[in-house]
KEKE-3310 file (N, C-alpha, C; in steps of 0.2 Angstrom, whole numbers, plus 5000, padded with zeros to 4 digits):
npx = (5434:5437:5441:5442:5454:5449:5436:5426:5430:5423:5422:5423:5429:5442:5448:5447:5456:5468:5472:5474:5485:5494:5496:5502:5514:5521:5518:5525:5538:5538:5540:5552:5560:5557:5563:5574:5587:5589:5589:5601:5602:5598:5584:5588:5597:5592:5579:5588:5595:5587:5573:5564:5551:5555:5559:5549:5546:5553:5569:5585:5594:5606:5610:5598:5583:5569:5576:5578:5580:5589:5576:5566:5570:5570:5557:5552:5559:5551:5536:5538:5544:5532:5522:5529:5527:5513:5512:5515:5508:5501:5510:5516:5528:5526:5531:5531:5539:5551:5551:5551:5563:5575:5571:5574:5588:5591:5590:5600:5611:5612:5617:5631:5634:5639:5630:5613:5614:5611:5611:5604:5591:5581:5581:5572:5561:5561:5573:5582:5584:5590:5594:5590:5603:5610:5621:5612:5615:5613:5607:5617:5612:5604:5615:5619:5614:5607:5620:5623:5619:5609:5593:5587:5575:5561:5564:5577:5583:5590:5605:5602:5601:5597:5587:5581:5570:5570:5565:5553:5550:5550:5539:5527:5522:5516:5503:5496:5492:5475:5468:5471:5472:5471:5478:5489:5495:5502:5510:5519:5525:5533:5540:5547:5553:5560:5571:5583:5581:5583:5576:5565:5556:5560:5553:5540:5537:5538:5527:5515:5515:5512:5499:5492:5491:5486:5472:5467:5471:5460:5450:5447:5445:5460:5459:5453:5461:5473:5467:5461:5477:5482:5475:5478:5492:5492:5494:5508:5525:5535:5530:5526:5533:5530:5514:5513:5519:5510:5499:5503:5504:5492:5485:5492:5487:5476:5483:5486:5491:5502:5522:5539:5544:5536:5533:5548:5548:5539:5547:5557:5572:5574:5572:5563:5548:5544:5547:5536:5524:5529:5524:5509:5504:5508:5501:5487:5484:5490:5483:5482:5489:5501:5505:5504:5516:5526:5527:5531:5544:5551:5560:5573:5576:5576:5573:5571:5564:5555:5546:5544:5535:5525:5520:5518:5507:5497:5496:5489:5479:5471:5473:5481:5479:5477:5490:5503:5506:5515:5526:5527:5530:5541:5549:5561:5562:5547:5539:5544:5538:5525:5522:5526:5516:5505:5504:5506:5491:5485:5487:5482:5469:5464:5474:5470:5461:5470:5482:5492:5498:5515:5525:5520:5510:5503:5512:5509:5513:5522:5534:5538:5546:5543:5549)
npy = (5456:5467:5480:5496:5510:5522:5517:5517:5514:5504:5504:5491:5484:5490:5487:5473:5472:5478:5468:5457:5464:5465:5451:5444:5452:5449:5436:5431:5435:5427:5414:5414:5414:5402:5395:5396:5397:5381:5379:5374:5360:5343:5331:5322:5327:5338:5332:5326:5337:5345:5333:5322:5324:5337:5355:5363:5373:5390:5393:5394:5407:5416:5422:5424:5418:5419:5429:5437:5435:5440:5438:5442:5456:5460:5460:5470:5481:5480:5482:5496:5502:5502:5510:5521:5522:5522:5534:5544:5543:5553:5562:5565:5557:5543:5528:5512:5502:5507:5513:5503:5497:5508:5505:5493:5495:5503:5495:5485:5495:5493:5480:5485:5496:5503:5509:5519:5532:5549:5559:5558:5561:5558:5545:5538:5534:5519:5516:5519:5513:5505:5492:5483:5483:5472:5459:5444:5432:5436:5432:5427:5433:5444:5452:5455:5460:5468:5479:5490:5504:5501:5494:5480:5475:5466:5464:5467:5457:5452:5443:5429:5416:5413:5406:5405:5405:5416:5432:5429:5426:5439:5445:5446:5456:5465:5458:5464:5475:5478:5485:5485:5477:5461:5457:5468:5468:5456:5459:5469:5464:5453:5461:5467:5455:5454:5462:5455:5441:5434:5423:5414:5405:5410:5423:5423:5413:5423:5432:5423:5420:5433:5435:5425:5430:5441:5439:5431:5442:5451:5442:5429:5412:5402:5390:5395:5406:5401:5395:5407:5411:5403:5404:5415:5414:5405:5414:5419:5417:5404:5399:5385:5375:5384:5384:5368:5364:5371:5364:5351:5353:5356:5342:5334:5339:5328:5317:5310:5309:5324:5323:5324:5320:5322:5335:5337:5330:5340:5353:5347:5355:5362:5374:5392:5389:5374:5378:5387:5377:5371:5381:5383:5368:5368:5377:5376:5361:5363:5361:5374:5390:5387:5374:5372:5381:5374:5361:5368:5370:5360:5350:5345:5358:5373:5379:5393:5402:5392:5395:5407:5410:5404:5409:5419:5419:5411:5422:5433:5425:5422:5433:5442:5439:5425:5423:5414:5417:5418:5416:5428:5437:5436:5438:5447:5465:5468:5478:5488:5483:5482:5497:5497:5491:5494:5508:5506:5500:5511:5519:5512:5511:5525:5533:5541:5552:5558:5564:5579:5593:5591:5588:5594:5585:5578:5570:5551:5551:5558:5550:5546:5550:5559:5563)
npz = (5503:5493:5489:5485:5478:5481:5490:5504:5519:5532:5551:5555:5546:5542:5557:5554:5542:5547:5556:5548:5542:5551:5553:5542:5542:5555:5555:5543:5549:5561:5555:5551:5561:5569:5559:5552:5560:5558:5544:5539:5544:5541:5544:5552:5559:5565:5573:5581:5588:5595:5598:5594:5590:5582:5578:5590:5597:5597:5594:5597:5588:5581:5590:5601:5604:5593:5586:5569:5551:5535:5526:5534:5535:5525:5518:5529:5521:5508:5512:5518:5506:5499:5508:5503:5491:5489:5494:5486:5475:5469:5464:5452:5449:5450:5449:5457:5456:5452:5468:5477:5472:5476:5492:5493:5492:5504:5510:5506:5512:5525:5527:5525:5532:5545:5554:5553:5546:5549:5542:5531:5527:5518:5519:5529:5541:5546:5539:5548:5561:5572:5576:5564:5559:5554:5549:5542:5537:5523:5508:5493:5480:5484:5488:5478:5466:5472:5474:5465:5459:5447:5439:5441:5429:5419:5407:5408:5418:5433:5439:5433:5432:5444:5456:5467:5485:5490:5485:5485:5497:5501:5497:5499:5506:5495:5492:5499:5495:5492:5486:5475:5455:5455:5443:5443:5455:5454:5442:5448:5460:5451:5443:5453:5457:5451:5451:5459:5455:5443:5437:5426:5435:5451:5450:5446:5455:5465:5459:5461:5473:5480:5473:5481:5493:5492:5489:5501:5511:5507:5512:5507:5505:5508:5496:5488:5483:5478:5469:5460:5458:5450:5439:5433:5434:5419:5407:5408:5400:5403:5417:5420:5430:5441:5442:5442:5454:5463:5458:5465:5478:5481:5477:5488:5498:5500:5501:5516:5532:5536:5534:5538:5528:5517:5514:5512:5497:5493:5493:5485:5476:5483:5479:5473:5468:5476:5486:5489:5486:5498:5506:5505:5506:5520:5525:5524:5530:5541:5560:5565:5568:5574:5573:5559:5556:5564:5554:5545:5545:5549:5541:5530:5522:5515:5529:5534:5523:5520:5530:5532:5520:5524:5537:5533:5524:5533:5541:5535:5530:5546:5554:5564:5578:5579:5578:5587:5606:5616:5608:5600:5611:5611:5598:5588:5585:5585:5589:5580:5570:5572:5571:5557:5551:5556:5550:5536:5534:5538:5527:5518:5520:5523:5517:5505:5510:5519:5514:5510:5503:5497:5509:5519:5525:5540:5554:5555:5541:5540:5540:5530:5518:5502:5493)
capx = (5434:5435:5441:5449:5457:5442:5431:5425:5429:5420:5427:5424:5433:5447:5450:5451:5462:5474:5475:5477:5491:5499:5498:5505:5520:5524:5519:5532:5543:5539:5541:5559:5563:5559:5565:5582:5590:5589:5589:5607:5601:5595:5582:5590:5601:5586:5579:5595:5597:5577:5568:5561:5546:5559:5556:5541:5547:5556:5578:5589:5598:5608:5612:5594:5576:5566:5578:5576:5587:5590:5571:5562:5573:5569:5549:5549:5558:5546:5532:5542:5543:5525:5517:5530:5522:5507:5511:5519:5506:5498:5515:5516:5532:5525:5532:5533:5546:5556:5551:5554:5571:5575:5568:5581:5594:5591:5592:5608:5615:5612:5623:5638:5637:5639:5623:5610:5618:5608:5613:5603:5584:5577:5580:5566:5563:5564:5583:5586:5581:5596:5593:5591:5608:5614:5622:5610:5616:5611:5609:5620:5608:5601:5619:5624:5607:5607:5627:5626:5612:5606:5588:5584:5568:5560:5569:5586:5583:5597:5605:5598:5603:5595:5579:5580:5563:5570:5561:5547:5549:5549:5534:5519:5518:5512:5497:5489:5488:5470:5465:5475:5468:5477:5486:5494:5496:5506:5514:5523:5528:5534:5545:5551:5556:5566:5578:5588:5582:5582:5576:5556:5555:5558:5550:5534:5534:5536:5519:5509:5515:5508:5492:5489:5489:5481:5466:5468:5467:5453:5444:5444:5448:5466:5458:5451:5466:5478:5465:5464:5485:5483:5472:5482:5499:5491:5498:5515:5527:5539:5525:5523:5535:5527:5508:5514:5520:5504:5494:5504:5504:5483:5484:5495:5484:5472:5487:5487:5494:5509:5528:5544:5547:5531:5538:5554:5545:5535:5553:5562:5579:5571:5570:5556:5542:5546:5546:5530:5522:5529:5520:5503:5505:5507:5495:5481:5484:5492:5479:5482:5494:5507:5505:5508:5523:5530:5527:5535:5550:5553:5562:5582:5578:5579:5568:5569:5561:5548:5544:5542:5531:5521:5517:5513:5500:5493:5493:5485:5473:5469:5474:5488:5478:5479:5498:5506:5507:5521:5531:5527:5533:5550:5551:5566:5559:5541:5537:5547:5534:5518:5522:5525:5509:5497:5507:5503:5483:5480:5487:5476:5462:5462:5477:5471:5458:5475:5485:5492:5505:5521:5531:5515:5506:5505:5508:5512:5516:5530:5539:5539:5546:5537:5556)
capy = (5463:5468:5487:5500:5515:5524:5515:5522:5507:5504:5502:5483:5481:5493:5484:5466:5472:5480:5461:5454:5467:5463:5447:5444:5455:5445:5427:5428:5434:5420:5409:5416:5416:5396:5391:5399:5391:5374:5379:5371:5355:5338:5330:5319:5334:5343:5327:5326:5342:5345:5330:5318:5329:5342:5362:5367:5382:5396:5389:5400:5409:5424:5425:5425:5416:5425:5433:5437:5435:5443:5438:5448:5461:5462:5459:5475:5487:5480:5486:5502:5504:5501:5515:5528:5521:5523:5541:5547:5542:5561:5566:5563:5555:5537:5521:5508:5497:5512:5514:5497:5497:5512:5502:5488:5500:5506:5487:5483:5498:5490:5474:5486:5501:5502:5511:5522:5538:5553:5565:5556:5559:5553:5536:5538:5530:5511:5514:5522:5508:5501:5481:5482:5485:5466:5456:5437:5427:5437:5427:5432:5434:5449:5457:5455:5462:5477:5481:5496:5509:5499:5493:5475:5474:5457:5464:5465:5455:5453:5434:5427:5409:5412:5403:5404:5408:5425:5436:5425:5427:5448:5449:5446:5463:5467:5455:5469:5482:5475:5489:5486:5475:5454:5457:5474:5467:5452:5462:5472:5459:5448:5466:5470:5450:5451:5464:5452:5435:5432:5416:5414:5402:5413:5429:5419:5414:5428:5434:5418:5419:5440:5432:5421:5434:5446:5434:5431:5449:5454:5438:5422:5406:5399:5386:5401:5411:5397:5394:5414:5414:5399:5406:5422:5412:5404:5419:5420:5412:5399:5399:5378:5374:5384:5378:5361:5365:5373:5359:5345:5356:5354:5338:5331:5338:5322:5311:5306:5314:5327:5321:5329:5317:5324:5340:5337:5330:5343:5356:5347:5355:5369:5381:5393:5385:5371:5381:5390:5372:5368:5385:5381:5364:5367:5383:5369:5354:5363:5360:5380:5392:5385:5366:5374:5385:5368:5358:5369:5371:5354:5343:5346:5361:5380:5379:5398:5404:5391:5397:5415:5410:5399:5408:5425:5414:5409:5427:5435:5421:5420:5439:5442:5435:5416:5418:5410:5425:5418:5418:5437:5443:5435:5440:5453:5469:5467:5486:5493:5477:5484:5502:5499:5486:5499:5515:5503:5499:5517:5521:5510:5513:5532:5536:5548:5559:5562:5569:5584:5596:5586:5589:5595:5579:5578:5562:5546:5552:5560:5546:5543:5555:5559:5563)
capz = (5505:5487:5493:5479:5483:5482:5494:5511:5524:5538:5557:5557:5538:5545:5559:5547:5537:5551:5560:5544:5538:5554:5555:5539:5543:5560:5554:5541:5554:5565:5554:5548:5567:5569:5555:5549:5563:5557:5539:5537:5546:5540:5549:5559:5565:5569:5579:5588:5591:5596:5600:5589:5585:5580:5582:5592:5599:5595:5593:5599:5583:5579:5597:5605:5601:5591:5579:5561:5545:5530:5524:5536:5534:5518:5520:5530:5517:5504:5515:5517:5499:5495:5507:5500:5483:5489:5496:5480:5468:5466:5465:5446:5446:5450:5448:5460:5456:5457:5476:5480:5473:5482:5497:5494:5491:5510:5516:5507:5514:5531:5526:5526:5535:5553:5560:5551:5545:5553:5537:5526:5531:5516:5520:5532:5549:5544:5538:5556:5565:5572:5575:5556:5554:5557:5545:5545:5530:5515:5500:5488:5475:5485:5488:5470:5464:5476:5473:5462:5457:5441:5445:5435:5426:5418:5401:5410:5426:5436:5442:5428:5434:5452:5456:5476:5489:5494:5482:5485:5506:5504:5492:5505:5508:5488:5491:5503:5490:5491:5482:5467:5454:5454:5437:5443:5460:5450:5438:5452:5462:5447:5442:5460:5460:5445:5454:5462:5455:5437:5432:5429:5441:5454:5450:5444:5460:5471:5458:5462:5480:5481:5472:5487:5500:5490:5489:5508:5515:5505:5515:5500:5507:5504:5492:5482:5482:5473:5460:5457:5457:5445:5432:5431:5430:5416:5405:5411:5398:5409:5424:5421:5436:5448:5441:5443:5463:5466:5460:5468:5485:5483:5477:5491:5506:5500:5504:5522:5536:5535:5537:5536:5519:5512:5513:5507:5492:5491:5492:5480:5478:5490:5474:5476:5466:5479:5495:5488:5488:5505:5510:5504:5506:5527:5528:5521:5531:5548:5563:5568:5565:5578:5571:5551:5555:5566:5548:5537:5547:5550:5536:5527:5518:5518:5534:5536:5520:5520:5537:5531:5517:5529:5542:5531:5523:5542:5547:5531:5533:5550:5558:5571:5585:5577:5581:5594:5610:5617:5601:5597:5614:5610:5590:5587:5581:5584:5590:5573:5562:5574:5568:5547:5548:5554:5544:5530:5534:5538:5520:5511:5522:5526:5516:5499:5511:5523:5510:5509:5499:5497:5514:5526:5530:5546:5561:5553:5534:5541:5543:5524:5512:5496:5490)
cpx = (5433:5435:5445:5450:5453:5435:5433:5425:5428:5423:5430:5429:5442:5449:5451:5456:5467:5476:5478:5485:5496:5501:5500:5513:5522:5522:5523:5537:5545:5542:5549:5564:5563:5561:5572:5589:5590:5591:5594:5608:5597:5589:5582:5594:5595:5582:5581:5596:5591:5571:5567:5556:5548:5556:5550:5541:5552:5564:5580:5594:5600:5609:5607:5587:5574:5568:5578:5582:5584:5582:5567:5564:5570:5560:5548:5552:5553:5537:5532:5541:5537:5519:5523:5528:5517:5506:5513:5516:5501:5503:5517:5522:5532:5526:5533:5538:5548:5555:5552:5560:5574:5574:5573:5586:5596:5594:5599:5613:5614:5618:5630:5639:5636:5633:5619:5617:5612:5606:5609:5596:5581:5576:5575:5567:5565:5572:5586:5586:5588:5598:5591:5598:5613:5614:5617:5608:5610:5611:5612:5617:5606:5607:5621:5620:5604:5615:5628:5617:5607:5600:5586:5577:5568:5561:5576:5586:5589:5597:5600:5594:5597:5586:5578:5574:5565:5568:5555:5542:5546:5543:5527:5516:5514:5504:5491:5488:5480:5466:5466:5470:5475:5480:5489:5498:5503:5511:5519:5528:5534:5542:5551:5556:5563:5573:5582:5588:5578:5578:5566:5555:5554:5554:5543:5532:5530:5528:5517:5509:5511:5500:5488:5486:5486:5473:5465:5465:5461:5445:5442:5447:5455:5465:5458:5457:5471:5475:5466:5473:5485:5481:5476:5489:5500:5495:5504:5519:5534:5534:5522:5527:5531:5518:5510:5516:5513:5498:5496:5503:5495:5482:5487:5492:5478:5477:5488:5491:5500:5515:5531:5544:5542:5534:5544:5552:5544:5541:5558:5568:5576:5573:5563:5550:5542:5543:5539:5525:5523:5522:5512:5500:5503:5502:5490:5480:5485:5483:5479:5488:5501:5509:5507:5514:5527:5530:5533:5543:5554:5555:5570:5581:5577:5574:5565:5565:5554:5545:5539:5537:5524:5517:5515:5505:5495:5492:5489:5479:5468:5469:5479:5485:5479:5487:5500:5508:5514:5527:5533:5530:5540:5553:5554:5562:5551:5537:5537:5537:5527:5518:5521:5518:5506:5498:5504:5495:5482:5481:5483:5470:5460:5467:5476:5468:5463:5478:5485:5497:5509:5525:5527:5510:5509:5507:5513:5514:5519:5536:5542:5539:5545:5544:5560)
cpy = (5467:5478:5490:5505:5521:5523:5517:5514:5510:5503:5494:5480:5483:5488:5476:5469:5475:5472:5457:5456:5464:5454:5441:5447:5448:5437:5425:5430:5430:5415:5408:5414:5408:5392:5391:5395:5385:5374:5376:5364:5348:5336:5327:5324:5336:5338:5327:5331:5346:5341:5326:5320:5335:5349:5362:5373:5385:5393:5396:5403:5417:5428:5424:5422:5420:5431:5431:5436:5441:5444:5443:5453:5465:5464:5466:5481:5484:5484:5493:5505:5505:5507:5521:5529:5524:5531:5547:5546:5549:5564:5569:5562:5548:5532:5514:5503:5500:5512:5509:5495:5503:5511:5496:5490:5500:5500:5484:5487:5495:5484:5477:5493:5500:5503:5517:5529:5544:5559:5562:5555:5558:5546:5535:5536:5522:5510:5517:5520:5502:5494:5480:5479:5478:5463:5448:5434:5429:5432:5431:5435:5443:5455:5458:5459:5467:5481:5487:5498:5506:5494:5486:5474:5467:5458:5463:5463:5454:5445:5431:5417:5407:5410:5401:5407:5417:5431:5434:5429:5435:5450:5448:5451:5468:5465:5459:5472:5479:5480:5489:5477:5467:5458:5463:5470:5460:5452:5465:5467:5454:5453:5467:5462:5451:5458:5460:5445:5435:5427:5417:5411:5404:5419:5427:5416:5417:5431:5428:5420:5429:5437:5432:5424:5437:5445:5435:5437:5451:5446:5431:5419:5402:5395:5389:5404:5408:5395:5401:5413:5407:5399:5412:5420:5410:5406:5421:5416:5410:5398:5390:5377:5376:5383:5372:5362:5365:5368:5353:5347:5357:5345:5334:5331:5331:5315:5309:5313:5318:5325:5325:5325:5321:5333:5341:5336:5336:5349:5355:5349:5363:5376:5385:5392:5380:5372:5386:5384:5372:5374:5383:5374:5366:5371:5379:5363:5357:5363:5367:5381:5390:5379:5368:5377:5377:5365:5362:5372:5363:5348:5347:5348:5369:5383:5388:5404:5401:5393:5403:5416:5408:5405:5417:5423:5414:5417:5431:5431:5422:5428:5438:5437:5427:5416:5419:5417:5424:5418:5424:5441:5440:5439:5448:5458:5469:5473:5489:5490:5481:5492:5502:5497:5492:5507:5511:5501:5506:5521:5519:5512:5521:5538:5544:5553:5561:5565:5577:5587:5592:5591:5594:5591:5580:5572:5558:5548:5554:5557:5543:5549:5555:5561:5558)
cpz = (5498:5485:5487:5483:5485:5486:5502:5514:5530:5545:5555:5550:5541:5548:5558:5546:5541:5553:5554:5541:5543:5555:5547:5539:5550:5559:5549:5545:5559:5561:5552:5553:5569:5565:5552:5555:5562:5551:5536:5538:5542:5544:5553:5561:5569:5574:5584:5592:5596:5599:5594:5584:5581:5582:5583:5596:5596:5597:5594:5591:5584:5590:5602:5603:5600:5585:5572:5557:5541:5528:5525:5535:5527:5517:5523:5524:5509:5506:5516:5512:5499:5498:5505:5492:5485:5491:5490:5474:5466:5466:5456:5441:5450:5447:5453:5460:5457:5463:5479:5479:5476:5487:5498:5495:5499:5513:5514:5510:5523:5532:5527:5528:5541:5556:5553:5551:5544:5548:5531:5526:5524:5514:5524:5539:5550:5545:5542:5562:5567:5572:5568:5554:5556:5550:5546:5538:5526:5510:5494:5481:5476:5486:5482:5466:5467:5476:5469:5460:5452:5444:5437:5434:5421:5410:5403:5416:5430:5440:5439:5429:5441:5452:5467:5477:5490:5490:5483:5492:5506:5500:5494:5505:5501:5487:5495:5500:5489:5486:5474:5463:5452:5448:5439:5450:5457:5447:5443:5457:5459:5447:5448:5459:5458:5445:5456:5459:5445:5433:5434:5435:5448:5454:5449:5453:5465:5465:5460:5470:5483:5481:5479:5491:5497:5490:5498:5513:5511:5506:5510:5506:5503:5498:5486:5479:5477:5468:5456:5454:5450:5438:5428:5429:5423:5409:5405:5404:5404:5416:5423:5428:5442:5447:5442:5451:5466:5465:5464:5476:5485:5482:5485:5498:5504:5502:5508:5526:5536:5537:5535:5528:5518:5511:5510:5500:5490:5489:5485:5482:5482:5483:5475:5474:5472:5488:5497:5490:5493:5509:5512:5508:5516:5530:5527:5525:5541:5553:5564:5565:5569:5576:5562:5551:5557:5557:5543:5538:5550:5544:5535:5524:5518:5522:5536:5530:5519:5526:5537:5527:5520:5532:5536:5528:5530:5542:5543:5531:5538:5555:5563:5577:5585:5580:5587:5598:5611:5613:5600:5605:5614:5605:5592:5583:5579:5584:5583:5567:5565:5568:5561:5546:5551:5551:5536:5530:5536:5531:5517:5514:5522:5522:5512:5504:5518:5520:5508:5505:5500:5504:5518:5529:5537:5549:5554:5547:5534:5539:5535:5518:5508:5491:5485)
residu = (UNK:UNK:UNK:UNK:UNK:UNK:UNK:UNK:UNK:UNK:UNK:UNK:UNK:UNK:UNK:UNK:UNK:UNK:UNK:UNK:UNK:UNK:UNK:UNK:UNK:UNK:UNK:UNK:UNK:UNK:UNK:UNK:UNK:UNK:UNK:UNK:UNK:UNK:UNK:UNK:UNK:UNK:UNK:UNK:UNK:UNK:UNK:UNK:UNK:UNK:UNK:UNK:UNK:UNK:UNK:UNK:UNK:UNK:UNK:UNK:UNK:UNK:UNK:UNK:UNK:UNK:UNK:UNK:UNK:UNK:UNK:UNK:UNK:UNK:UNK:UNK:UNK:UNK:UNK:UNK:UNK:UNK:UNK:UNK:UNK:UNK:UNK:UNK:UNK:UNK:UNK:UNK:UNK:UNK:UNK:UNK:UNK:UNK:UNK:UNK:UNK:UNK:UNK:UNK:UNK:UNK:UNK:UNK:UNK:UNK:UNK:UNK:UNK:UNK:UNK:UNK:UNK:UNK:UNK:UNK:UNK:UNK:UNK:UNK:UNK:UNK:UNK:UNK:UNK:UNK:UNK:UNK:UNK:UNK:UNK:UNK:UNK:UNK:UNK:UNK:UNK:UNK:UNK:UNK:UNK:UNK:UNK:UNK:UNK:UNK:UNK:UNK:UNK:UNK:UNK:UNK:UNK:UNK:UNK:UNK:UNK:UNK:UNK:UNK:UNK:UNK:UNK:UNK:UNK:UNK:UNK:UNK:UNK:UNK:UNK:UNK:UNK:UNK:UNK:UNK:UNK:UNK:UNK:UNK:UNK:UNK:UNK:UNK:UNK:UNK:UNK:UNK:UNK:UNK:UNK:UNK:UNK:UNK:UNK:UNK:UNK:UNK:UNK:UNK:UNK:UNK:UNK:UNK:UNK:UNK:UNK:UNK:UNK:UNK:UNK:UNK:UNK:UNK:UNK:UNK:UNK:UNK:UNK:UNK:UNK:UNK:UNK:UNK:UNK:UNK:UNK:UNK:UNK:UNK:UNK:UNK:UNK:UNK:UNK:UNK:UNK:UNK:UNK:UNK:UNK:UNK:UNK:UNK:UNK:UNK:UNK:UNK:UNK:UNK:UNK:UNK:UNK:UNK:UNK:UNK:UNK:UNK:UNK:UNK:UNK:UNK:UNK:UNK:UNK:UNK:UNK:UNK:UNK:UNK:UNK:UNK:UNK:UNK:UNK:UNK:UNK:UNK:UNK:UNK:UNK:UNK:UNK:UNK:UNK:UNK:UNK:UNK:UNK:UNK:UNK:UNK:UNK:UNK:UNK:UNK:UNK:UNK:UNK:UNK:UNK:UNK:UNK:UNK:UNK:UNK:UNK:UNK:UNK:UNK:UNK:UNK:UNK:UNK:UNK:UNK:UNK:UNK:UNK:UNK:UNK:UNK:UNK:UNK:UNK:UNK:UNK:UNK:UNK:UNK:UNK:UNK:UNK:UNK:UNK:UNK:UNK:UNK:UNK:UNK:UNK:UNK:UNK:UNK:UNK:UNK:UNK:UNK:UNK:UNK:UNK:UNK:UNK:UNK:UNK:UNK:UNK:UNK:UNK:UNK:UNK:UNK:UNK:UNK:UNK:UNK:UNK)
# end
């Protein structure tokens, strides 16, 4: 696609890049939605509990099939963040990390207050949304790392120790800036990661894991997209763990047909280099987007972040309509994800010549204060 923020898109690019924005949003929420359920299981639990083939539908969790965790939760105020980035960069007090941590802010304060708080409109519409406002096993990493005002950068990152997928799962949404060029696109992601998770391993992820999608919605082939993410990590200092992932997750699709052990393998101790691998690894090998998400939710390890990273891959790839229907008319909060993903594709596509004085856009920019 190869689109900056200055290029005139046409219907048919337009409507590309909407199927894929949303089907990157709702294929990491499917996969978040069959996977986190089981996430605490082995896979003879999951057998037992399942079938022998383990999950192939939607598992009941969180009370109902179809609901989300913390992940996706997070997934959309990254999204959030990124068009009040995008709405605020003639403002000429632009930075985007900043508006991403202000975007987490909004979602930790969901973890502990009761219900949106009505007095407080420049939290926007997102953080008024009240099926947000559910506790669904936070990882401590992201409440310890969203607990007070101080915003960790990759000179003072924050959770130094932490190398979990959950910065990895919320960073999908950076790889649509398609307009932005891969190192900034990388850079930012890499930055936003190391708000909550310190260690390179994981922040170096969540940038390789942007890379990939960014590659994707601008129409490269997966294959393509993990050499790009690999020539640019190249640069990074500590980026050999997750270059060694990302090649064993190409080499391994020449190994024979997929198993849960191969996956496990492929996991490790389910760190997010690891879960990055599984991703790739199942978006590469699965028959379709319902037989990839099944794989990467299926083995003994954090079933609901490789899920999230899986199936954003598959939807970035493949466009919404690749995912399974009947899964999307179950998936919690699927109206609120249709809304940000196309507030988010009419920003990049049509945003700057909408633009007006700070606080008279009209219609959808409302919904995102320039404050």
């Amino acid at each position: 696609m190869g689109a900056t923020s200055g290029a005139v898109w046409g219907r048919a690019e337009q409507q590309d890049f909407r199927s894929r924005v949303r089907g990157t949003l709702l294929g990491a929420a499917l996969g978040d939605a069959l996977g986190s359920p089981v996430g605490a299981l082995s896979m003879d639990e999951i057998r037992a509990e399942y079938g022998p083939e383990g999950v192939l539908d939607l598992p009941f969790g969180h009370g109902s099939r179809g609901a989300v965790s913390h992940l996706t939760q997070l997934t959309l105020f990254s999204l959030d963040g990124l068009i009040r980035a995008q709405v605020r960069r003639d403002t000429g007090a632009w930075h985007p990390p900043t508006d991403l941590h202000r975007a987490y802010l909004r979602w930790a304060a969901t973890q502990h207050d009761w219900g949106p708080d009505e007095r407080r409109k420049e939290d926007g519409w997102l953080a008024r949304e009240e099926w947000l406002y559910a506790r669904r096993d936070p990882a401590r990493a992201c409440l310890i790392g969203l607990a007070d005002d101080m915003m960790g950068t990759l000179d003072a990152p924050k959770n130094l120790e932490e190398m979990g997928a959950e910065a990895a799962a919320r960073s999908a949404p950076f790889g649509l800036l398609v307009g932005w060029e891969p190192q900034l696109v990388m850079q930012l992601a890499v930055e936003c990661a190391a708000q909550t998770h310190g260690h390179p391993v994981a922040y170096l992820s969540a940038g390789a894991y942007a890379l990939i999608v960014h590659g994707l919605a601008r129409g490269e082939s997966l294959d393509a997209a993990v050499q790009r993410s690999l020539q640019l990590l190249a640069d990074w200092p500590g980026q050999q763990p997750v270059t060694d992932a990302l090649q064993y997750a190409l080499g391994a699709v020449r190994q024979g047909m997929p198993t849960p052990a191969r996956i496990e393998e492929l996991a490790g101790a389910g760190t997010a280099e690891g879960l990055l691998s599984v991703a790739v690894y199942c978006a590469l090998v699965g028959e379709d987007t319902r037989h990839g998400l099944c794989l990467s939710v299926n083995h003994g390890g954090p079933s609901g972040a490789a899920g999230a990273l899986t199936g954003a891959l598959l939807g970035a790839l493949h466009g919404e309509t690749a995912l399974p229907p009947a899964w999307l008319a179950e998936l919690e909060g699927r109206p609120t994800m249709l809304v940000l993903a196309d507030d988010f594709a009419m920003e990049m596509t049509q945003g700057p010549a909408l633009h007006g004085p700070a606080g008279s856009s009209p219609g959808w920019l409302a919904r995102y204060p320039r404050a």
